[in-house]
Backbone as a chain_set.jsonl record, in Angstrom:
{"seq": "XXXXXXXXXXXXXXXXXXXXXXXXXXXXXXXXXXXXXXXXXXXXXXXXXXXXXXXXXXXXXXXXXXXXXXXXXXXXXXXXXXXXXX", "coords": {"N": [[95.117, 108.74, 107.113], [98.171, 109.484, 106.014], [100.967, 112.001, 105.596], [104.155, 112.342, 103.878], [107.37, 113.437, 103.336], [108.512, 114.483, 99.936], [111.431, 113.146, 98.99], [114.992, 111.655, 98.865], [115.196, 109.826, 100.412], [112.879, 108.844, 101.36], [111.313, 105.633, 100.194], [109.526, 103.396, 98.362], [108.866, 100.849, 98.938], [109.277, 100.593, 101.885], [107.436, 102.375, 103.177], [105.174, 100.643, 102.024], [105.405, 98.522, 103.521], [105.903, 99.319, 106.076], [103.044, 100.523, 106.853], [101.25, 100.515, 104.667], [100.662, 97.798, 103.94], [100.006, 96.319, 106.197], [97.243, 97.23, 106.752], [95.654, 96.27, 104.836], [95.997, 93.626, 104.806], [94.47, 91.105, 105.599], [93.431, 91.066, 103.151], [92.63, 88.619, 99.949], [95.405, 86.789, 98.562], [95.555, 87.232, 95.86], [94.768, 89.451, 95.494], [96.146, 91.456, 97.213], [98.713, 91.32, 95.905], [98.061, 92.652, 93.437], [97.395, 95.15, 95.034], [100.473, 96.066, 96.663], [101.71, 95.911, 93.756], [100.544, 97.772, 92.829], [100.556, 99.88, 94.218], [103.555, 100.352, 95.001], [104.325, 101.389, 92.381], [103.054, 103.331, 91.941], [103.705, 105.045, 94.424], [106.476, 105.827, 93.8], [106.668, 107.0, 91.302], [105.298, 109.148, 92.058], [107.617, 109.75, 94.153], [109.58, 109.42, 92.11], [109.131, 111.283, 89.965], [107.31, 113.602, 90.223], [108.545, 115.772, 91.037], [107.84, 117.192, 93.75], [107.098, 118.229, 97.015], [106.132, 116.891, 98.779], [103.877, 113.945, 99.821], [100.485, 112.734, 99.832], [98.714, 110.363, 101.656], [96.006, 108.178, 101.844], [94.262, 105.173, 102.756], [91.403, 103.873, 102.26], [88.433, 101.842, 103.669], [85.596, 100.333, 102.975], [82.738, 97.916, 103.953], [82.727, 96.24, 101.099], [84.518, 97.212, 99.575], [87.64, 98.851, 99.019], [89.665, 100.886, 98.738], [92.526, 103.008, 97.307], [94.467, 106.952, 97.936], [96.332, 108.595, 96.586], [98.923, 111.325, 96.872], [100.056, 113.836, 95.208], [102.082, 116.973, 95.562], [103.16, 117.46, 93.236], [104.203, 118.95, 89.69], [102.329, 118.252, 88.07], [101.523, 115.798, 85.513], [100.926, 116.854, 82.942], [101.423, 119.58, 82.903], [104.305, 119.421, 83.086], [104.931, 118.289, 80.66], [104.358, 120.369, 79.247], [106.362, 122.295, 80.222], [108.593, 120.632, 79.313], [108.7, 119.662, 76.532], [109.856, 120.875, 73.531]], "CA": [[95.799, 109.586, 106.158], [99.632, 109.771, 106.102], [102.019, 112.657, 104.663], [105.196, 112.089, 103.379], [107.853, 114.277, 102.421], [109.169, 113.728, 98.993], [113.284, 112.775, 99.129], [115.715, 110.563, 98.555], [114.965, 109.042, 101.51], [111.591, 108.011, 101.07], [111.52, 104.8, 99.515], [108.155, 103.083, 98.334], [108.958, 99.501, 99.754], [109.405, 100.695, 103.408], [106.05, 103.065, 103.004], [104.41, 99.612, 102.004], [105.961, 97.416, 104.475], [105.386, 99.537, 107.702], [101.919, 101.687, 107.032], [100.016, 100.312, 104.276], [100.332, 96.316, 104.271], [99.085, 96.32, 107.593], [95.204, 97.923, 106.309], [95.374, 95.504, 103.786], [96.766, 92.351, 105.295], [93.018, 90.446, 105.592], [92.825, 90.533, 101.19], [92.801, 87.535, 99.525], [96.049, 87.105, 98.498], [95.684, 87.772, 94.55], [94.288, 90.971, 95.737], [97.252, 91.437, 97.737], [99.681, 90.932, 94.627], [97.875, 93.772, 92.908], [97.905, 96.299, 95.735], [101.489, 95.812, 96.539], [102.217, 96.456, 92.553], [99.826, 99.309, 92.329], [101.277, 100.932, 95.092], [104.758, 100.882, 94.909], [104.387, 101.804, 90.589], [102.503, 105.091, 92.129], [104.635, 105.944, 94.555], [107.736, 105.485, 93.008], [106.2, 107.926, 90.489], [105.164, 110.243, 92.757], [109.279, 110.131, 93.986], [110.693, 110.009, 91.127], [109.074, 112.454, 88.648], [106.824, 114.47, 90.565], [109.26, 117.401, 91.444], [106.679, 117.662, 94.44], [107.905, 118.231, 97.776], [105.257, 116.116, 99.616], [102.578, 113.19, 98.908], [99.589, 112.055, 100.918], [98.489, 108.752, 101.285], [94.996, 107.521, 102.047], [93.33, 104.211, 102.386], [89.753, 103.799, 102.728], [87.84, 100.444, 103.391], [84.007, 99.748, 103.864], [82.126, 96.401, 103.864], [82.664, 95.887, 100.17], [85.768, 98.12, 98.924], [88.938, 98.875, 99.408], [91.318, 102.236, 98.257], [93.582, 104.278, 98.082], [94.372, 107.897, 97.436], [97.601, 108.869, 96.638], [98.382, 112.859, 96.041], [101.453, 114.792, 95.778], [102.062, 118.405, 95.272], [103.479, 118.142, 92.013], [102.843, 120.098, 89.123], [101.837, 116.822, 87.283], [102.265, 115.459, 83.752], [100.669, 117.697, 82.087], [102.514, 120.766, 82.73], [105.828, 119.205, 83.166], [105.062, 117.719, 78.996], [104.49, 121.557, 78.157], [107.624, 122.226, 80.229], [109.693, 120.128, 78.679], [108.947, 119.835, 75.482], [109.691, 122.027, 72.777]], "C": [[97.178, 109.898, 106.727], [100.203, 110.694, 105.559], [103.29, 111.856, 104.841], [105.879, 113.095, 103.121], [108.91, 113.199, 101.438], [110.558, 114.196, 99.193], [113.889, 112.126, 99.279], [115.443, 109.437, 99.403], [113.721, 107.954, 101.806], [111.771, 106.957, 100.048], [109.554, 103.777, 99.594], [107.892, 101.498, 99.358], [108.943, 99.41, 101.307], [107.687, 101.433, 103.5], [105.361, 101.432, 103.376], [104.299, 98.962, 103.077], [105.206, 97.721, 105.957], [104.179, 100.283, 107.416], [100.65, 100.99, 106.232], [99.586, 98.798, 104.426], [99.591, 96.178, 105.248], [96.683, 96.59, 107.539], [95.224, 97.0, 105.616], [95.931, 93.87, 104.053], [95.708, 90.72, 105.496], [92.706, 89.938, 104.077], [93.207, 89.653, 100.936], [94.671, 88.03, 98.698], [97.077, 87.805, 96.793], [95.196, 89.465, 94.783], [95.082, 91.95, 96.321], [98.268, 91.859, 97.134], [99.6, 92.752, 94.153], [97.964, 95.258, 93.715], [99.647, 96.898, 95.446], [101.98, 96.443, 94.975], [101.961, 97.788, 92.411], [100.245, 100.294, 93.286], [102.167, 101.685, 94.88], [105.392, 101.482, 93.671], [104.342, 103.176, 91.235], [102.878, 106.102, 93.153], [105.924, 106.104, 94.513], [107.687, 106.293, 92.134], [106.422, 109.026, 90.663], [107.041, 110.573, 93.107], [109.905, 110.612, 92.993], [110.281, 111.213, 89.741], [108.004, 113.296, 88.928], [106.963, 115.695, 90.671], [108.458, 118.12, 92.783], [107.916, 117.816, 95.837], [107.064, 116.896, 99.208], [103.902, 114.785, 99.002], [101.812, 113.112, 100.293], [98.94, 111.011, 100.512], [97.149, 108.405, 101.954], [94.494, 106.557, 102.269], [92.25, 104.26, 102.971], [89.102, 102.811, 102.516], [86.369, 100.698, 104.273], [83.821, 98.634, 103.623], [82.536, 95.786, 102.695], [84.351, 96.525, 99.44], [87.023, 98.645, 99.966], [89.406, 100.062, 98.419], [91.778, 102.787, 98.402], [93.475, 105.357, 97.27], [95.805, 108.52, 97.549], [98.27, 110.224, 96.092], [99.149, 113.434, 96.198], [100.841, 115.98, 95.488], [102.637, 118.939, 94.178], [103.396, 118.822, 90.936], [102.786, 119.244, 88.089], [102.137, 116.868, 85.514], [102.175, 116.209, 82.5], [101.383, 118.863, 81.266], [103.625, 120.53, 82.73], [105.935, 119.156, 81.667], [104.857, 118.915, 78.484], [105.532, 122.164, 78.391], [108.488, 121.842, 79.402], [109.798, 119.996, 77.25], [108.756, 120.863, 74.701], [108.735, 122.993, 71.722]], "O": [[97.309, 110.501, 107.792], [100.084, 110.382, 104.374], [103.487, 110.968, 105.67], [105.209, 113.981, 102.59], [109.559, 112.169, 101.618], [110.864, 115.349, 99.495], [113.468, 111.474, 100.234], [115.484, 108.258, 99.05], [113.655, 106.809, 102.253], [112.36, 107.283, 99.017], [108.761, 103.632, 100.525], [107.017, 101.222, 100.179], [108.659, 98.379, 101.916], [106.812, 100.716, 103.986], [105.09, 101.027, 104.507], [103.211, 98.782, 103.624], [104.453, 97.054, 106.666], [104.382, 101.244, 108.159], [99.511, 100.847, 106.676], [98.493, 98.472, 104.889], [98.407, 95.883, 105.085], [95.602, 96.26, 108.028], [94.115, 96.547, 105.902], [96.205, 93.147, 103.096], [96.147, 89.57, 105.519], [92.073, 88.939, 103.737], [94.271, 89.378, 101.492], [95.047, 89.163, 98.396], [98.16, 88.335, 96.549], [95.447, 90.419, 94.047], [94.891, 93.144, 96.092], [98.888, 92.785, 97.658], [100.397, 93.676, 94.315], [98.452, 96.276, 93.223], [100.06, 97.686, 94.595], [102.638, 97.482, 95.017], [102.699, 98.704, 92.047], [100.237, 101.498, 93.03], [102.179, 102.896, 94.662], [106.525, 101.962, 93.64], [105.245, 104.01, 91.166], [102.679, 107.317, 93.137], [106.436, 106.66, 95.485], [108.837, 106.629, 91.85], [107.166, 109.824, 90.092], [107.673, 111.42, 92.477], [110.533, 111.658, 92.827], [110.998, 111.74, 88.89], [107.574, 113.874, 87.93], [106.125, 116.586, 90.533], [108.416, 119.344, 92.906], [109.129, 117.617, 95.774], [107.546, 116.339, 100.194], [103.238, 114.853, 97.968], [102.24, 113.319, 101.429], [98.624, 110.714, 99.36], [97.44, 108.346, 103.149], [93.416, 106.876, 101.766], [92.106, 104.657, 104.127], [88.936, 102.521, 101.331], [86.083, 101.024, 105.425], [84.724, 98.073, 103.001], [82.828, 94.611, 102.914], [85.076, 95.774, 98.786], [87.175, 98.748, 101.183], [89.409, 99.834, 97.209], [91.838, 103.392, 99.472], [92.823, 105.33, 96.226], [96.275, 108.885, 98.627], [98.227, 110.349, 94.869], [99.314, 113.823, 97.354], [99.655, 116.198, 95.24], [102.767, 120.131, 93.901], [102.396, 119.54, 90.959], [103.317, 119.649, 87.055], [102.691, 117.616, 84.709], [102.876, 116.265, 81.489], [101.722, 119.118, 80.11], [104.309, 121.472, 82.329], [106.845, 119.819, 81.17], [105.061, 118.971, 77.271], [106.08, 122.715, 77.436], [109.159, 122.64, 78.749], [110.887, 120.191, 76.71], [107.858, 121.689, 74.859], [109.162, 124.074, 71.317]]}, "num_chains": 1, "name": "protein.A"}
């Protein structure tokens, strides 16, 4: 389990590169593809429209499975869509 703080600085492609590829570097490589996408969509998310100040990052692998857990502190979509709209 990794924190993060959320800010400009954080960028999802470096996250990937140095922390998570590495746990995941053994998957076939269509399996690979989809990480990689599903990652950097969710935290790229988490950056950019969270308003959070922090995320935490998870992966968890047994014999059969593989995931992740990815969890800011924002105050998520919900409340931002009663925020914002009128």
């Amino acid at each position: 389990m990794q924190t993060y703080q959320l800010n400009s600085k954080l960028e999802e492609d470096v996250v990937w590169d140095s922390d998570i590829k590495p746990l995941v570097s053994d998957l076939l490589d269509n399996v690979k593809e989809v990480w990689v996408y599903g990652f950097t969509e969710m935290l790229n998310n988490a950056i950019d429209h969270s308003s959070g100040t922090k995320v935490i990052i998870q992966v968890e692998r047994t014999a059969v499975d593989t995931g992740i857990f990815i969890v800011d502190d924002g105050e998520g979509i919900f409340k931002k869509i009663q925020r914002v709209v009128p």
